[in-house]
C-alpha positions as CSV (number, residue, x, y, z in Angstrom):
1,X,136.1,76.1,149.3
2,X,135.2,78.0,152.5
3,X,134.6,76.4,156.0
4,X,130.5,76.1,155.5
5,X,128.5,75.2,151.9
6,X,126.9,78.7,152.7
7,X,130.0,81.0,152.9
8,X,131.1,78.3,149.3
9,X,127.7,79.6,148.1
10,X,127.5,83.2,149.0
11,X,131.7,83.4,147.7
12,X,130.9,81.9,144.4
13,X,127.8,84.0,143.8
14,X,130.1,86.7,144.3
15,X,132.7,86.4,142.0
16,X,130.9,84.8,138.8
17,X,128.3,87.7,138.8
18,X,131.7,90.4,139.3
19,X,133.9,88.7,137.1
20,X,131.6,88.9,133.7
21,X,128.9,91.4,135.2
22,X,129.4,94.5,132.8
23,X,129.6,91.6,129.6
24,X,125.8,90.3,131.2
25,X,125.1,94.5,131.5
26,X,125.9,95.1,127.9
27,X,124.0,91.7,127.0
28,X,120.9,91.8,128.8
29,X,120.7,95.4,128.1
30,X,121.3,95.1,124.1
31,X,118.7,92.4,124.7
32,X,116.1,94.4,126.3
33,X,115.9,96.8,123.8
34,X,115.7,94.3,120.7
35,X,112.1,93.6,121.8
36,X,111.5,96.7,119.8
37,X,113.8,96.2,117.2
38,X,111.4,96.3,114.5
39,X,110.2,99.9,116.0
40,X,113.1,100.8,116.6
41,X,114.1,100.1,112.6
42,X,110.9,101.7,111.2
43,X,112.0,105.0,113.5
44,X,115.6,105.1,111.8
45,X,114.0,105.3,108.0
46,X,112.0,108.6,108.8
47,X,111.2,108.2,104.3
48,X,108.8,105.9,105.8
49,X,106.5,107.7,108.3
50,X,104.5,109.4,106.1
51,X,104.1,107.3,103.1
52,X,104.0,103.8,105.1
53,X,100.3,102.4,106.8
54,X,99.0,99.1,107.0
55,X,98.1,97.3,104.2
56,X,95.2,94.6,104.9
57,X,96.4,91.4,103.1
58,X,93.1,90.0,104.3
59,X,91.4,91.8,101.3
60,X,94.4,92.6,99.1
61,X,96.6,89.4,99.0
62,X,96.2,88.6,95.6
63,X,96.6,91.5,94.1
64,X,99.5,92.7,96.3
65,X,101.4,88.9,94.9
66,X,100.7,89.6,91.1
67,X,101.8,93.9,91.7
68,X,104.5,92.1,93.6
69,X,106.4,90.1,91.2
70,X,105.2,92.2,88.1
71,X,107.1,95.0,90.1
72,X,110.1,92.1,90.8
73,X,110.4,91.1,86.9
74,X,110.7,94.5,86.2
75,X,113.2,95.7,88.0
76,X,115.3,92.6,89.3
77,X,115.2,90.3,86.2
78,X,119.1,89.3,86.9
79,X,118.5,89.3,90.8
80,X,119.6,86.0,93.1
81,X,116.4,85.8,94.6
82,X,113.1,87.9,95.0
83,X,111.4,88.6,98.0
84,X,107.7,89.6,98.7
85,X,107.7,90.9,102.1
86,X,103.8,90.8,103.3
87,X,102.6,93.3,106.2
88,X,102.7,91.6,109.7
89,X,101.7,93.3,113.1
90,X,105.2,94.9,113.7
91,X,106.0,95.4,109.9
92,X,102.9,97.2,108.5
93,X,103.8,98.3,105.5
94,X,104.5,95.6,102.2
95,X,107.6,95.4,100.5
96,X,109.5,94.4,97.5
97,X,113.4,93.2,98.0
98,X,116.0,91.2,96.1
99,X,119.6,90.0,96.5
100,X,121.8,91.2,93.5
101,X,124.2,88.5,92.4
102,X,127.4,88.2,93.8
103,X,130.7,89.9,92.6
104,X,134.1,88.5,92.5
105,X,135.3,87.5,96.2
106,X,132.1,88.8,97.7
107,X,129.6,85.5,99.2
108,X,126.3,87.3,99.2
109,X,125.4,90.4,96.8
110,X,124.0,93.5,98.1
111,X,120.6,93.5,99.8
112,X,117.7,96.0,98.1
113,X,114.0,96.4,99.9
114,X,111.8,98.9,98.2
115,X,108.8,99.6,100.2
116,X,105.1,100.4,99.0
117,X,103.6,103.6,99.5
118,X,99.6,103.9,101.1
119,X,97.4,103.1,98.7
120,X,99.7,101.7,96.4
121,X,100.8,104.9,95.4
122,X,104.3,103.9,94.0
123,X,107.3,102.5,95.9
124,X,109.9,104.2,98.3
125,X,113.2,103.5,96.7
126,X,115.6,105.6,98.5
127,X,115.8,105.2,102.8
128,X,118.5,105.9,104.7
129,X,121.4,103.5,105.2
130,X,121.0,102.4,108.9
131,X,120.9,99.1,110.8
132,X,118.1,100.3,113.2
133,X,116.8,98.1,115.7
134,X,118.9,95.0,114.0
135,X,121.9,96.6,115.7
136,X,120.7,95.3,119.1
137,X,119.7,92.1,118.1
138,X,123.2,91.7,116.7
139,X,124.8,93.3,119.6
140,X,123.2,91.4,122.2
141,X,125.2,88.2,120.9
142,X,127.5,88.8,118.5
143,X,129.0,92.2,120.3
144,X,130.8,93.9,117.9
145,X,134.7,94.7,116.0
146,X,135.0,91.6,116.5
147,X,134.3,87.8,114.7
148,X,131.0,86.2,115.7
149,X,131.9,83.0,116.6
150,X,134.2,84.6,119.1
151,X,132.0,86.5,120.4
152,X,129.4,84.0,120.9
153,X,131.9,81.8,122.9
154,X,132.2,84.9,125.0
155,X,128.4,85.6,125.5
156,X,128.1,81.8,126.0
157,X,130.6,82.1,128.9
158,X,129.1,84.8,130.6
159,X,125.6,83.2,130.2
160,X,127.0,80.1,132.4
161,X,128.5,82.1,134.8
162,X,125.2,84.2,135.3
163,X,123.3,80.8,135.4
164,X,125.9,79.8,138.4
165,X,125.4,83.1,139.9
166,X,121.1,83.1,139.9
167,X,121.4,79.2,141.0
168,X,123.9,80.4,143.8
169,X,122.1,83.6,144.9
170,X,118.8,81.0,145.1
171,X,120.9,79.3,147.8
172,X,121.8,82.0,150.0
173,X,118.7,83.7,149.8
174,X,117.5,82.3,152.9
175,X,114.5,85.2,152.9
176,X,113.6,85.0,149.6
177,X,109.8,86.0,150.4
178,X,110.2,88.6,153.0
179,X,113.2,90.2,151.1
180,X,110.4,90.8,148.0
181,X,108.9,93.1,150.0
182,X,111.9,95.1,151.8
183,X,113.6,98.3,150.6
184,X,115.3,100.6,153.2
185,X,115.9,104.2,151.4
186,X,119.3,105.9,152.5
187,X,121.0,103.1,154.3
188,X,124.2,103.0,151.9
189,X,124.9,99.3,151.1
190,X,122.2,98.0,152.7
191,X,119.9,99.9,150.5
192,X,121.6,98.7,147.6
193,X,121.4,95.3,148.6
194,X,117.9,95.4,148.8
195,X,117.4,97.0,145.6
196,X,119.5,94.2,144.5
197,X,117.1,91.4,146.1
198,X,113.8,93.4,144.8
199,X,115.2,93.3,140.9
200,X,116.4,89.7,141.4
201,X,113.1,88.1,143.5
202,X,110.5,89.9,141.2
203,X,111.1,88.8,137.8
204,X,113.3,85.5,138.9
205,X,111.1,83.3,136.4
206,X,112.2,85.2,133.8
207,X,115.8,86.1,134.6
208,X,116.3,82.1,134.8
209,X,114.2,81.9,131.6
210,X,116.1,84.2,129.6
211,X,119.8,82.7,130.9
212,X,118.9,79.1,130.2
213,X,117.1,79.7,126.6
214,X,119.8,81.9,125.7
215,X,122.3,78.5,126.1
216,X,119.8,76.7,124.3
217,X,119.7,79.4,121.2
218,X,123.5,78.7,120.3
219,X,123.7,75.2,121.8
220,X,124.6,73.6,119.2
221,X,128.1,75.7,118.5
222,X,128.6,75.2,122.5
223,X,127.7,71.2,122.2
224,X,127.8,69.4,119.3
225,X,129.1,66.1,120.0
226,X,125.6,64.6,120.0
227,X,124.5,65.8,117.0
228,X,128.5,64.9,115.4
229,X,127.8,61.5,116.2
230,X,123.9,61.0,115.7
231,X,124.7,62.3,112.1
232,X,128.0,60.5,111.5
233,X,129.4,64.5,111.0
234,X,126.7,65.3,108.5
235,X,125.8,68.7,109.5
236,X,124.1,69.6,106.4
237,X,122.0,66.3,107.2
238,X,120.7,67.6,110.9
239,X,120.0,70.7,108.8
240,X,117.6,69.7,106.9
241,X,115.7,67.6,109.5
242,X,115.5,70.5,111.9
243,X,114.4,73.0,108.5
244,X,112.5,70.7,106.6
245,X,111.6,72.2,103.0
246,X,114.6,75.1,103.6
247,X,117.7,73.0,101.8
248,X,119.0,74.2,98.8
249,X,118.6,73.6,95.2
250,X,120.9,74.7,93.0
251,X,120.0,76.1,89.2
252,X,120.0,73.3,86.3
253,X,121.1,75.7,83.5
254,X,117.7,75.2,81.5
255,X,115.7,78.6,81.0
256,X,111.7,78.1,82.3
257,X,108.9,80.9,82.7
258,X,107.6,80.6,85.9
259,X,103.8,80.5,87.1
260,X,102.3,83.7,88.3
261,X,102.2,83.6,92.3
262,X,99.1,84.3,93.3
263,X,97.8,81.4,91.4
264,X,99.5,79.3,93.9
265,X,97.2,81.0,96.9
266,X,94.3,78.0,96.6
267,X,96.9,75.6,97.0
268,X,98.6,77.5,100.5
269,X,94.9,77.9,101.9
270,X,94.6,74.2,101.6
271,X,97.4,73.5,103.6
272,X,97.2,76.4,105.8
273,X,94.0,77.4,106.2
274,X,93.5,81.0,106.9
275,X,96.8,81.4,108.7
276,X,98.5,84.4,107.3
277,X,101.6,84.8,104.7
278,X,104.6,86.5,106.5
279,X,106.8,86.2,103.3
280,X,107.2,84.9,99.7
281,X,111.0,84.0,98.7
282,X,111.5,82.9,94.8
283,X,114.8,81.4,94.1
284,X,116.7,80.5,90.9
285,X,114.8,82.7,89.2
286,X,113.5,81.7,85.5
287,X,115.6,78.2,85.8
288,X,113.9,74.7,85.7
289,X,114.9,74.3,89.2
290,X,112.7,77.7,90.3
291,X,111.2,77.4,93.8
292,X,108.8,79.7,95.0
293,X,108.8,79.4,99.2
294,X,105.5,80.5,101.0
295,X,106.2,81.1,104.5
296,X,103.7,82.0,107.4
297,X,103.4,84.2,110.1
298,X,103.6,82.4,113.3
299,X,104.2,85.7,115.8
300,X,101.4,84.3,117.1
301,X,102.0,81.0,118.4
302,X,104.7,79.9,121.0
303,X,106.6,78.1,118.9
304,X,109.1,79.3,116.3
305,X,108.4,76.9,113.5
306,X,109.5,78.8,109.8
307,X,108.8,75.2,107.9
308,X,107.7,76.9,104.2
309,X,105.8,75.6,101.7
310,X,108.0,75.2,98.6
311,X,106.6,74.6,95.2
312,X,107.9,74.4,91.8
313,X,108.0,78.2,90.2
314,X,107.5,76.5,86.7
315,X,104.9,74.0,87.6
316,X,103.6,74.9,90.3
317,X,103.1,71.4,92.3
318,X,104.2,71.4,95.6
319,X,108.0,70.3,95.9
320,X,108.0,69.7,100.1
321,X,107.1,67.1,102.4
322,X,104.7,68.5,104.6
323,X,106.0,67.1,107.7
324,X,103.6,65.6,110.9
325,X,103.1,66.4,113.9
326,X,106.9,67.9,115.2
327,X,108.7,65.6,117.7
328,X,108.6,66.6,121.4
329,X,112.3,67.6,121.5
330,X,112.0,69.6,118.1
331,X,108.4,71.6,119.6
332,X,110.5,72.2,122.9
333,X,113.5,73.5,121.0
334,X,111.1,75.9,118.9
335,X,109.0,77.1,122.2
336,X,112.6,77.9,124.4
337,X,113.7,79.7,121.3
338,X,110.7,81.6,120.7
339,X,110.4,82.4,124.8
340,X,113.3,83.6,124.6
341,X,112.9,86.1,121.4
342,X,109.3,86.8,122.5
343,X,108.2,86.5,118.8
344,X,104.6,85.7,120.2
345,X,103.8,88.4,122.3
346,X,101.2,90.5,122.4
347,X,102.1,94.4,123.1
348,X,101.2,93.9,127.0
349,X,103.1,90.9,127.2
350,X,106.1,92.5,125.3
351,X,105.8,95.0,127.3
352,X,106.4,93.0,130.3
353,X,109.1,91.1,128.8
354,X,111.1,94.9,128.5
355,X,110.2,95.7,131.8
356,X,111.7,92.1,133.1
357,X,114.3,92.8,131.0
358,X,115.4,96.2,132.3
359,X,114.6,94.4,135.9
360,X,117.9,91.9,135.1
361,X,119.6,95.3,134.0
362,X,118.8,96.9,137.8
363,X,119.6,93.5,139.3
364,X,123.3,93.5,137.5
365,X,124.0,96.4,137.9
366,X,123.2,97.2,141.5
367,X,124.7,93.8,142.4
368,X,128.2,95.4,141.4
369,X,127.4,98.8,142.6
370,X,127.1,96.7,145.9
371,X,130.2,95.6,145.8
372,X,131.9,98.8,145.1
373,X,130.2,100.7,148.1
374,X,131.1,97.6,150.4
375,X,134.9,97.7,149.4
376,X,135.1,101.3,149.9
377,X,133.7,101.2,153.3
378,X,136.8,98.4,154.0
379,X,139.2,101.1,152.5
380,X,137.6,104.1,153.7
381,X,139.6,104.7,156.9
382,X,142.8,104.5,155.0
383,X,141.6,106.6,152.3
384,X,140.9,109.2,155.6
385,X,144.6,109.0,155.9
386,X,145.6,109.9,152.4
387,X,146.3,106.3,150.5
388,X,144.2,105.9,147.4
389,X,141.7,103.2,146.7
390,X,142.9,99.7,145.6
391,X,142.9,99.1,141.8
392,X,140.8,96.8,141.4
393,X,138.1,99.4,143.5
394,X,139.3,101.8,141.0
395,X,139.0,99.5,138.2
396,X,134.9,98.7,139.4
397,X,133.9,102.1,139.9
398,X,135.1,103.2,136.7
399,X,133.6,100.2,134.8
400,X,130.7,100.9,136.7
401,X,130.0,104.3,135.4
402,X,130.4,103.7,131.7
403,X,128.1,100.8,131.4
404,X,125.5,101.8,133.7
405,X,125.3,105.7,133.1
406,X,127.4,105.1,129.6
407,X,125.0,102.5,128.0
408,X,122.0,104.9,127.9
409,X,123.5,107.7,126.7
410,X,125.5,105.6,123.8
411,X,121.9,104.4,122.9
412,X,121.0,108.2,122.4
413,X,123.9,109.2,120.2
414,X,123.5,106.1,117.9
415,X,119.4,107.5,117.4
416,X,121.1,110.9,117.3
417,X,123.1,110.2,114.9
418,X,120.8,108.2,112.3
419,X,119.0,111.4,112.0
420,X,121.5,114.1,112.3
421,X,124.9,112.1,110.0
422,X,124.4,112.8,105.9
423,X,122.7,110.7,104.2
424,X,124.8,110.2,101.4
425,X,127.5,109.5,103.8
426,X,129.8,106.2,102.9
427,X,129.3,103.7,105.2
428,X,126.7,105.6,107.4
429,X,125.5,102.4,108.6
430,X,128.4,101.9,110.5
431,X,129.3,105.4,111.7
432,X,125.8,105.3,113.6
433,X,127.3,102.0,115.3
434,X,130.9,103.8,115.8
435,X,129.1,106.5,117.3
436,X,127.1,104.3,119.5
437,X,130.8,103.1,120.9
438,X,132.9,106.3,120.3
439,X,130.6,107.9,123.2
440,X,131.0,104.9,125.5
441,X,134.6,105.4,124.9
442,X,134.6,109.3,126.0
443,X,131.9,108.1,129.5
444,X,135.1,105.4,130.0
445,X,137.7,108.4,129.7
446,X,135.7,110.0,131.9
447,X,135.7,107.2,134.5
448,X,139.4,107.6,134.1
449,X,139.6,110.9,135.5
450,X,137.0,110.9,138.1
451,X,134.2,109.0,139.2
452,X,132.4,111.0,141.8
453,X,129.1,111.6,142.4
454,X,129.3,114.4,140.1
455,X,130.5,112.3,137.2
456,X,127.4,110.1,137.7
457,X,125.5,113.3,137.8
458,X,126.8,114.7,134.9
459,X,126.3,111.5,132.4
460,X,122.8,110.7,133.8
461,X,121.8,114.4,133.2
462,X,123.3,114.0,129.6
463,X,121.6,111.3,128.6
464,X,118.3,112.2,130.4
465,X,118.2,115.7,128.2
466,X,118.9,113.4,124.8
467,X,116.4,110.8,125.5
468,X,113.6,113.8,126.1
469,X,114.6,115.6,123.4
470,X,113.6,112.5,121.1
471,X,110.3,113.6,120.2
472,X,111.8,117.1,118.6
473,X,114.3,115.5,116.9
474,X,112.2,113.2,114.9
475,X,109.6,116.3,114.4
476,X,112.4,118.3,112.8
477,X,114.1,115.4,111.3
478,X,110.8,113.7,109.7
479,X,107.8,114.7,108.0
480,X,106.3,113.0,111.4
481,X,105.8,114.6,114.6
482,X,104.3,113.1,118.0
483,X,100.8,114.3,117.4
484,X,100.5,113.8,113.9
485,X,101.8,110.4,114.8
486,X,99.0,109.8,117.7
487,X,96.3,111.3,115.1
488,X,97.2,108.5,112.0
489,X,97.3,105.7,114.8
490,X,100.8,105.5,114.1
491,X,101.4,103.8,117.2
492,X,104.8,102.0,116.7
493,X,106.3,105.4,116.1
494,X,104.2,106.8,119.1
495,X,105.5,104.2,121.6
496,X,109.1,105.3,120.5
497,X,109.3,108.8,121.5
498,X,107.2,107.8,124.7
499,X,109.3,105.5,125.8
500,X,112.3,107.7,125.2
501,X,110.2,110.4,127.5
502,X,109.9,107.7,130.1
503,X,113.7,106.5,130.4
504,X,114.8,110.2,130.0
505,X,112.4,111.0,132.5
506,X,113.9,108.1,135.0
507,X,117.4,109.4,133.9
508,X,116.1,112.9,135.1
509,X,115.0,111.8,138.3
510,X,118.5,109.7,139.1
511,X,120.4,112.5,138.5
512,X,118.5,114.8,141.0
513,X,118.5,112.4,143.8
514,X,122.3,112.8,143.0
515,X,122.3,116.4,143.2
516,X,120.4,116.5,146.7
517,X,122.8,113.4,148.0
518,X,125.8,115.8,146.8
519,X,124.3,119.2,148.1
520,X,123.0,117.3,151.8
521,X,126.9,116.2,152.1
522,X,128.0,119.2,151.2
523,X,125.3,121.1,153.9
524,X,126.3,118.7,156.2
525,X,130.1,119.4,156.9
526,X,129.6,123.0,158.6
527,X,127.9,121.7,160.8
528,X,129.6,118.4,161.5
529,X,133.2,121.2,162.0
530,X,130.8,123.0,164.5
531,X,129.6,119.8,166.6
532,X,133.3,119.3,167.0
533,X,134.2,122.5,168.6
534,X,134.3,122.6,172.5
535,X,133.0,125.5,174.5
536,X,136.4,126.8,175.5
537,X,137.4,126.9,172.2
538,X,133.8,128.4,170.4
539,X,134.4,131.4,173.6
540,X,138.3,131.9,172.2
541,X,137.0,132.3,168.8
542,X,133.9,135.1,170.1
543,X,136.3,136.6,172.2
544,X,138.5,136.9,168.8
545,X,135.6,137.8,166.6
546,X,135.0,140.8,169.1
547,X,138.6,142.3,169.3
């Protein structure tokens, strides 16, 4: 404790934003960018862009259901489980997938998604083996080379300590409404501390959104003493009252044909209304015990309810409860979850929630940029006199450049390398993702060696030419191309490469501020030399000149 509950406050902010900040960078920014992660996936299977539009279940659904599991019957008789994946606002294009059985010492079999062409001309069988835009998602909490629960504890940490450090920097800001509006260019820290108060003040609502619903997503792992005892230990039990119509059933052994699906649509509408199908899931395939699951799309509303409709795939009667009106902890528990995901949103609003979200980026990372440039100025009479900087200054500025100049231009090479690796390759999947963290690797070797100005120049400019090369790499690497894109309303695809031109573009601009801050020091030293030359000693070196 310090001497005031200020100088406690300002301290603590401090060190729990220092002491996990490039976790939170890695986090929020892995976070950010799974708002598009169903873009992002559709970009990485360039087989798709020119066979794949949207299909209009509105007009279609009952035909697409019967072509559906004719196509499943045929193809995936001995299958787990089917899957009719239905076009959706951010999927548009139907598909056809099934989970192969299991092999020995494997727990789930191998995942296949065959996707319709326009028209209904045929399937796509064969797409590239990425993980797209799911990368992210999983990134964002389950970090990677490592095992999840793990990481989760770790995220879970950091979240808490970024909670502290937004409830903390609320306390010290004592000009929290003036500060909104005050930016001083070129004023060394105290520019940076502005910029730091701008990103925080601005999008605050969401910032301690985001922290507090991300707790909420895993809090069950991070407390579960109340539902241990509510439940007697019966996890399984609290399961299936937060998932109603989602347990299990397991096969009975007896052979059964099953109803045809669309049959079953009459029934749904009842229940449902007009509200459209995300998803049809058949288990236990040709067994007594066949369900068929009917789930809807609810990207549209707040909350982030997935209770199905399950019926019997042999008799068809309806085999769930269809439970009342949700409790008020279970809707609140279903609304923080979806604000946090953003499942709902509209493009705008989506688009806001990025832009918040590379906002908590800024605010991290000029928050420890801050407290680099501060500790050098401390250190920077001794480093006058020859001493090097401390190691833990060291340690900060070279963490600094390879998550804040590294992340980016990691994020390149992984889209660089879904188009550019063979796509036979074993494993490709993977070696996009090793690529993603091999580069961040080399930017943190780099850090190593030196972590100047021009190191920050050079990484920036790096990653600024990648993300603007984009839209040429997926013209040579697709049947696609920007225009032809813009032209077939294509606009997933289109907001892609331009938002990869608008972050290359901010890239761009970074490193050229860089380049005039280096070439105006540079400039500057002449003439500081000549302001400390005396007269006596500028007429010995005239009088030298003229000998």
């Amino acid at each position: 404790m310090k001497e005031t509950f200020f100088r406690t406050m300002t301290w603590l902010h401090t060190w729990v934003g220092l002491l996990v900040c490039w976790v939170l960078l890695l986090v929020f920014f892995a976070g950010t960018v799974s708002y598009y992660r169903y873009e992002i996936s559709l970009w990485t299977q360039p087989e798709l862009h020119s066979e794949v539009f949207q299909h209009y279940q509105e007009n279609h659904l009952e035909q697409q259901l019967a072509q559906g599991q004719d196509y499943l019957e045929l193809h995936a008789e001995n299958a787990k489980d089917w899957r009719i994946n239905l076009p959706i606002e951010r999927k548009p294009y139907l598909s056809y997938s099934w989970q192969t059985q299991p092999k020995a010492g494997q727990r789930r079999g191998e995942f296949i998604e065959h996707v319709v062409k326009t028209n209904d001309q045929g399937v796509v069988t064969e797409t590239r083996d990425s993980k797209g835009g799911n990368f992210f998602y999983r990134l964002h909490f389950d970090l990677h080379y490592m095992p999840a629960k793990i990481a989760r504890w770790i995220v879970g940490f950091c979240t808490m300590f970024m909670l502290l450090a937004l409830i903390s920097g609320i306390v010290i800001h004592k000009r929290i409404f003036k500060d909104f509006f005050s930016f001083r260019r070129n004023k060394g820290s105290r520019s940076w501390l502005d910029a730091h108060n701008v990103s925080s003040v601005l999008a605050l609502p969401y910032h301690l959104m985001i922290t507090y619903t991300g707790l909420i997503t895993l809090m069950m792992m991070y407390m579960p003493w109340g539902v241990l005892t509510a439940y007697d230990g019966d996890t399984r039990a609290f399961r299936a009252e937060l998932n109603p119509g989602r347990e299990q059933v397991k096969p009975v052994g007896i052979s059964a044909d099953m109803v045809q699906i669309n049959t079953l649509l009459p029934l749904v509408k009842s229940y449902w209304g007009e509200t459209p199908i995300k998803q049809v899931v058949v288990t236990n395939l040709n067994d007594q015990n066949s369900r068929i699951s009917f789930y809807k799309n609810t990207q549209q509303a707040v909350t982030d309810k997935r209770i199905p409709l399950v019926f019997s795939g042999v008799t068809g009667k309806l085999v769930s409860d269809i439970p009342d009106s949700p409790s008020a902890t279970h809707a609140t528990h279903d609304t923080l979850m979806s604000l946090h995901t953003a499942r709902f949103s509209e493009p705008l609003l989506r688009v806001f929630f990025f832009i918040c979200g590379i906002m908590g980026c800024a605010m991290i990372a000029t928050g420890t940029l801050l407290w680099a440039v501060k500790i050098r100025q401390k250190q920077q009479k001794n480093i006058k006199n020859g001493a090097k900087p401390s190691l833990g200054l060291r340690l900060v500025e070279g963490l600094n450049l390879t998550f804040i100049a590294g992340l980016p231009v990691a994020t390149c090479s992984f889209f660089y390398a879904n188009r550019l690796l063979p796509t036979e390759m074993a494993n490709r999947a993977q070696w996009e993702v090793n690529c993603f963290f091999i580069t961040l690797t080399l930017v943190a070797m780099l850090a190593c060696i030196n972590r100047t100005q021009t190191s920050w120049r050079f990484v920036l400019r790096f990653g600024a030419i990648g993300l603007l090369a984009i839209p040429a790499l997926n013209a040579l690497t697709s049947n696609s191309h920007l225009i032809n894109n813009i032209s077939q309303q294509q606009w997933a695809l289109v907001g892609f490469d331009m938002m990869c031109v608008l972050l290359g573009g901010a890239l761009w601009f970074a490193s050229n501020k860089l380049a005039n801050k280096i070439s105006l020091s540079t400039s500057s030293s002449p003439a500081k030399h000549k302001a400390n030359i005396t007269p006596k000693l500028a007429s010995q070196i005239t009088s030298t000149k003229g000998a």
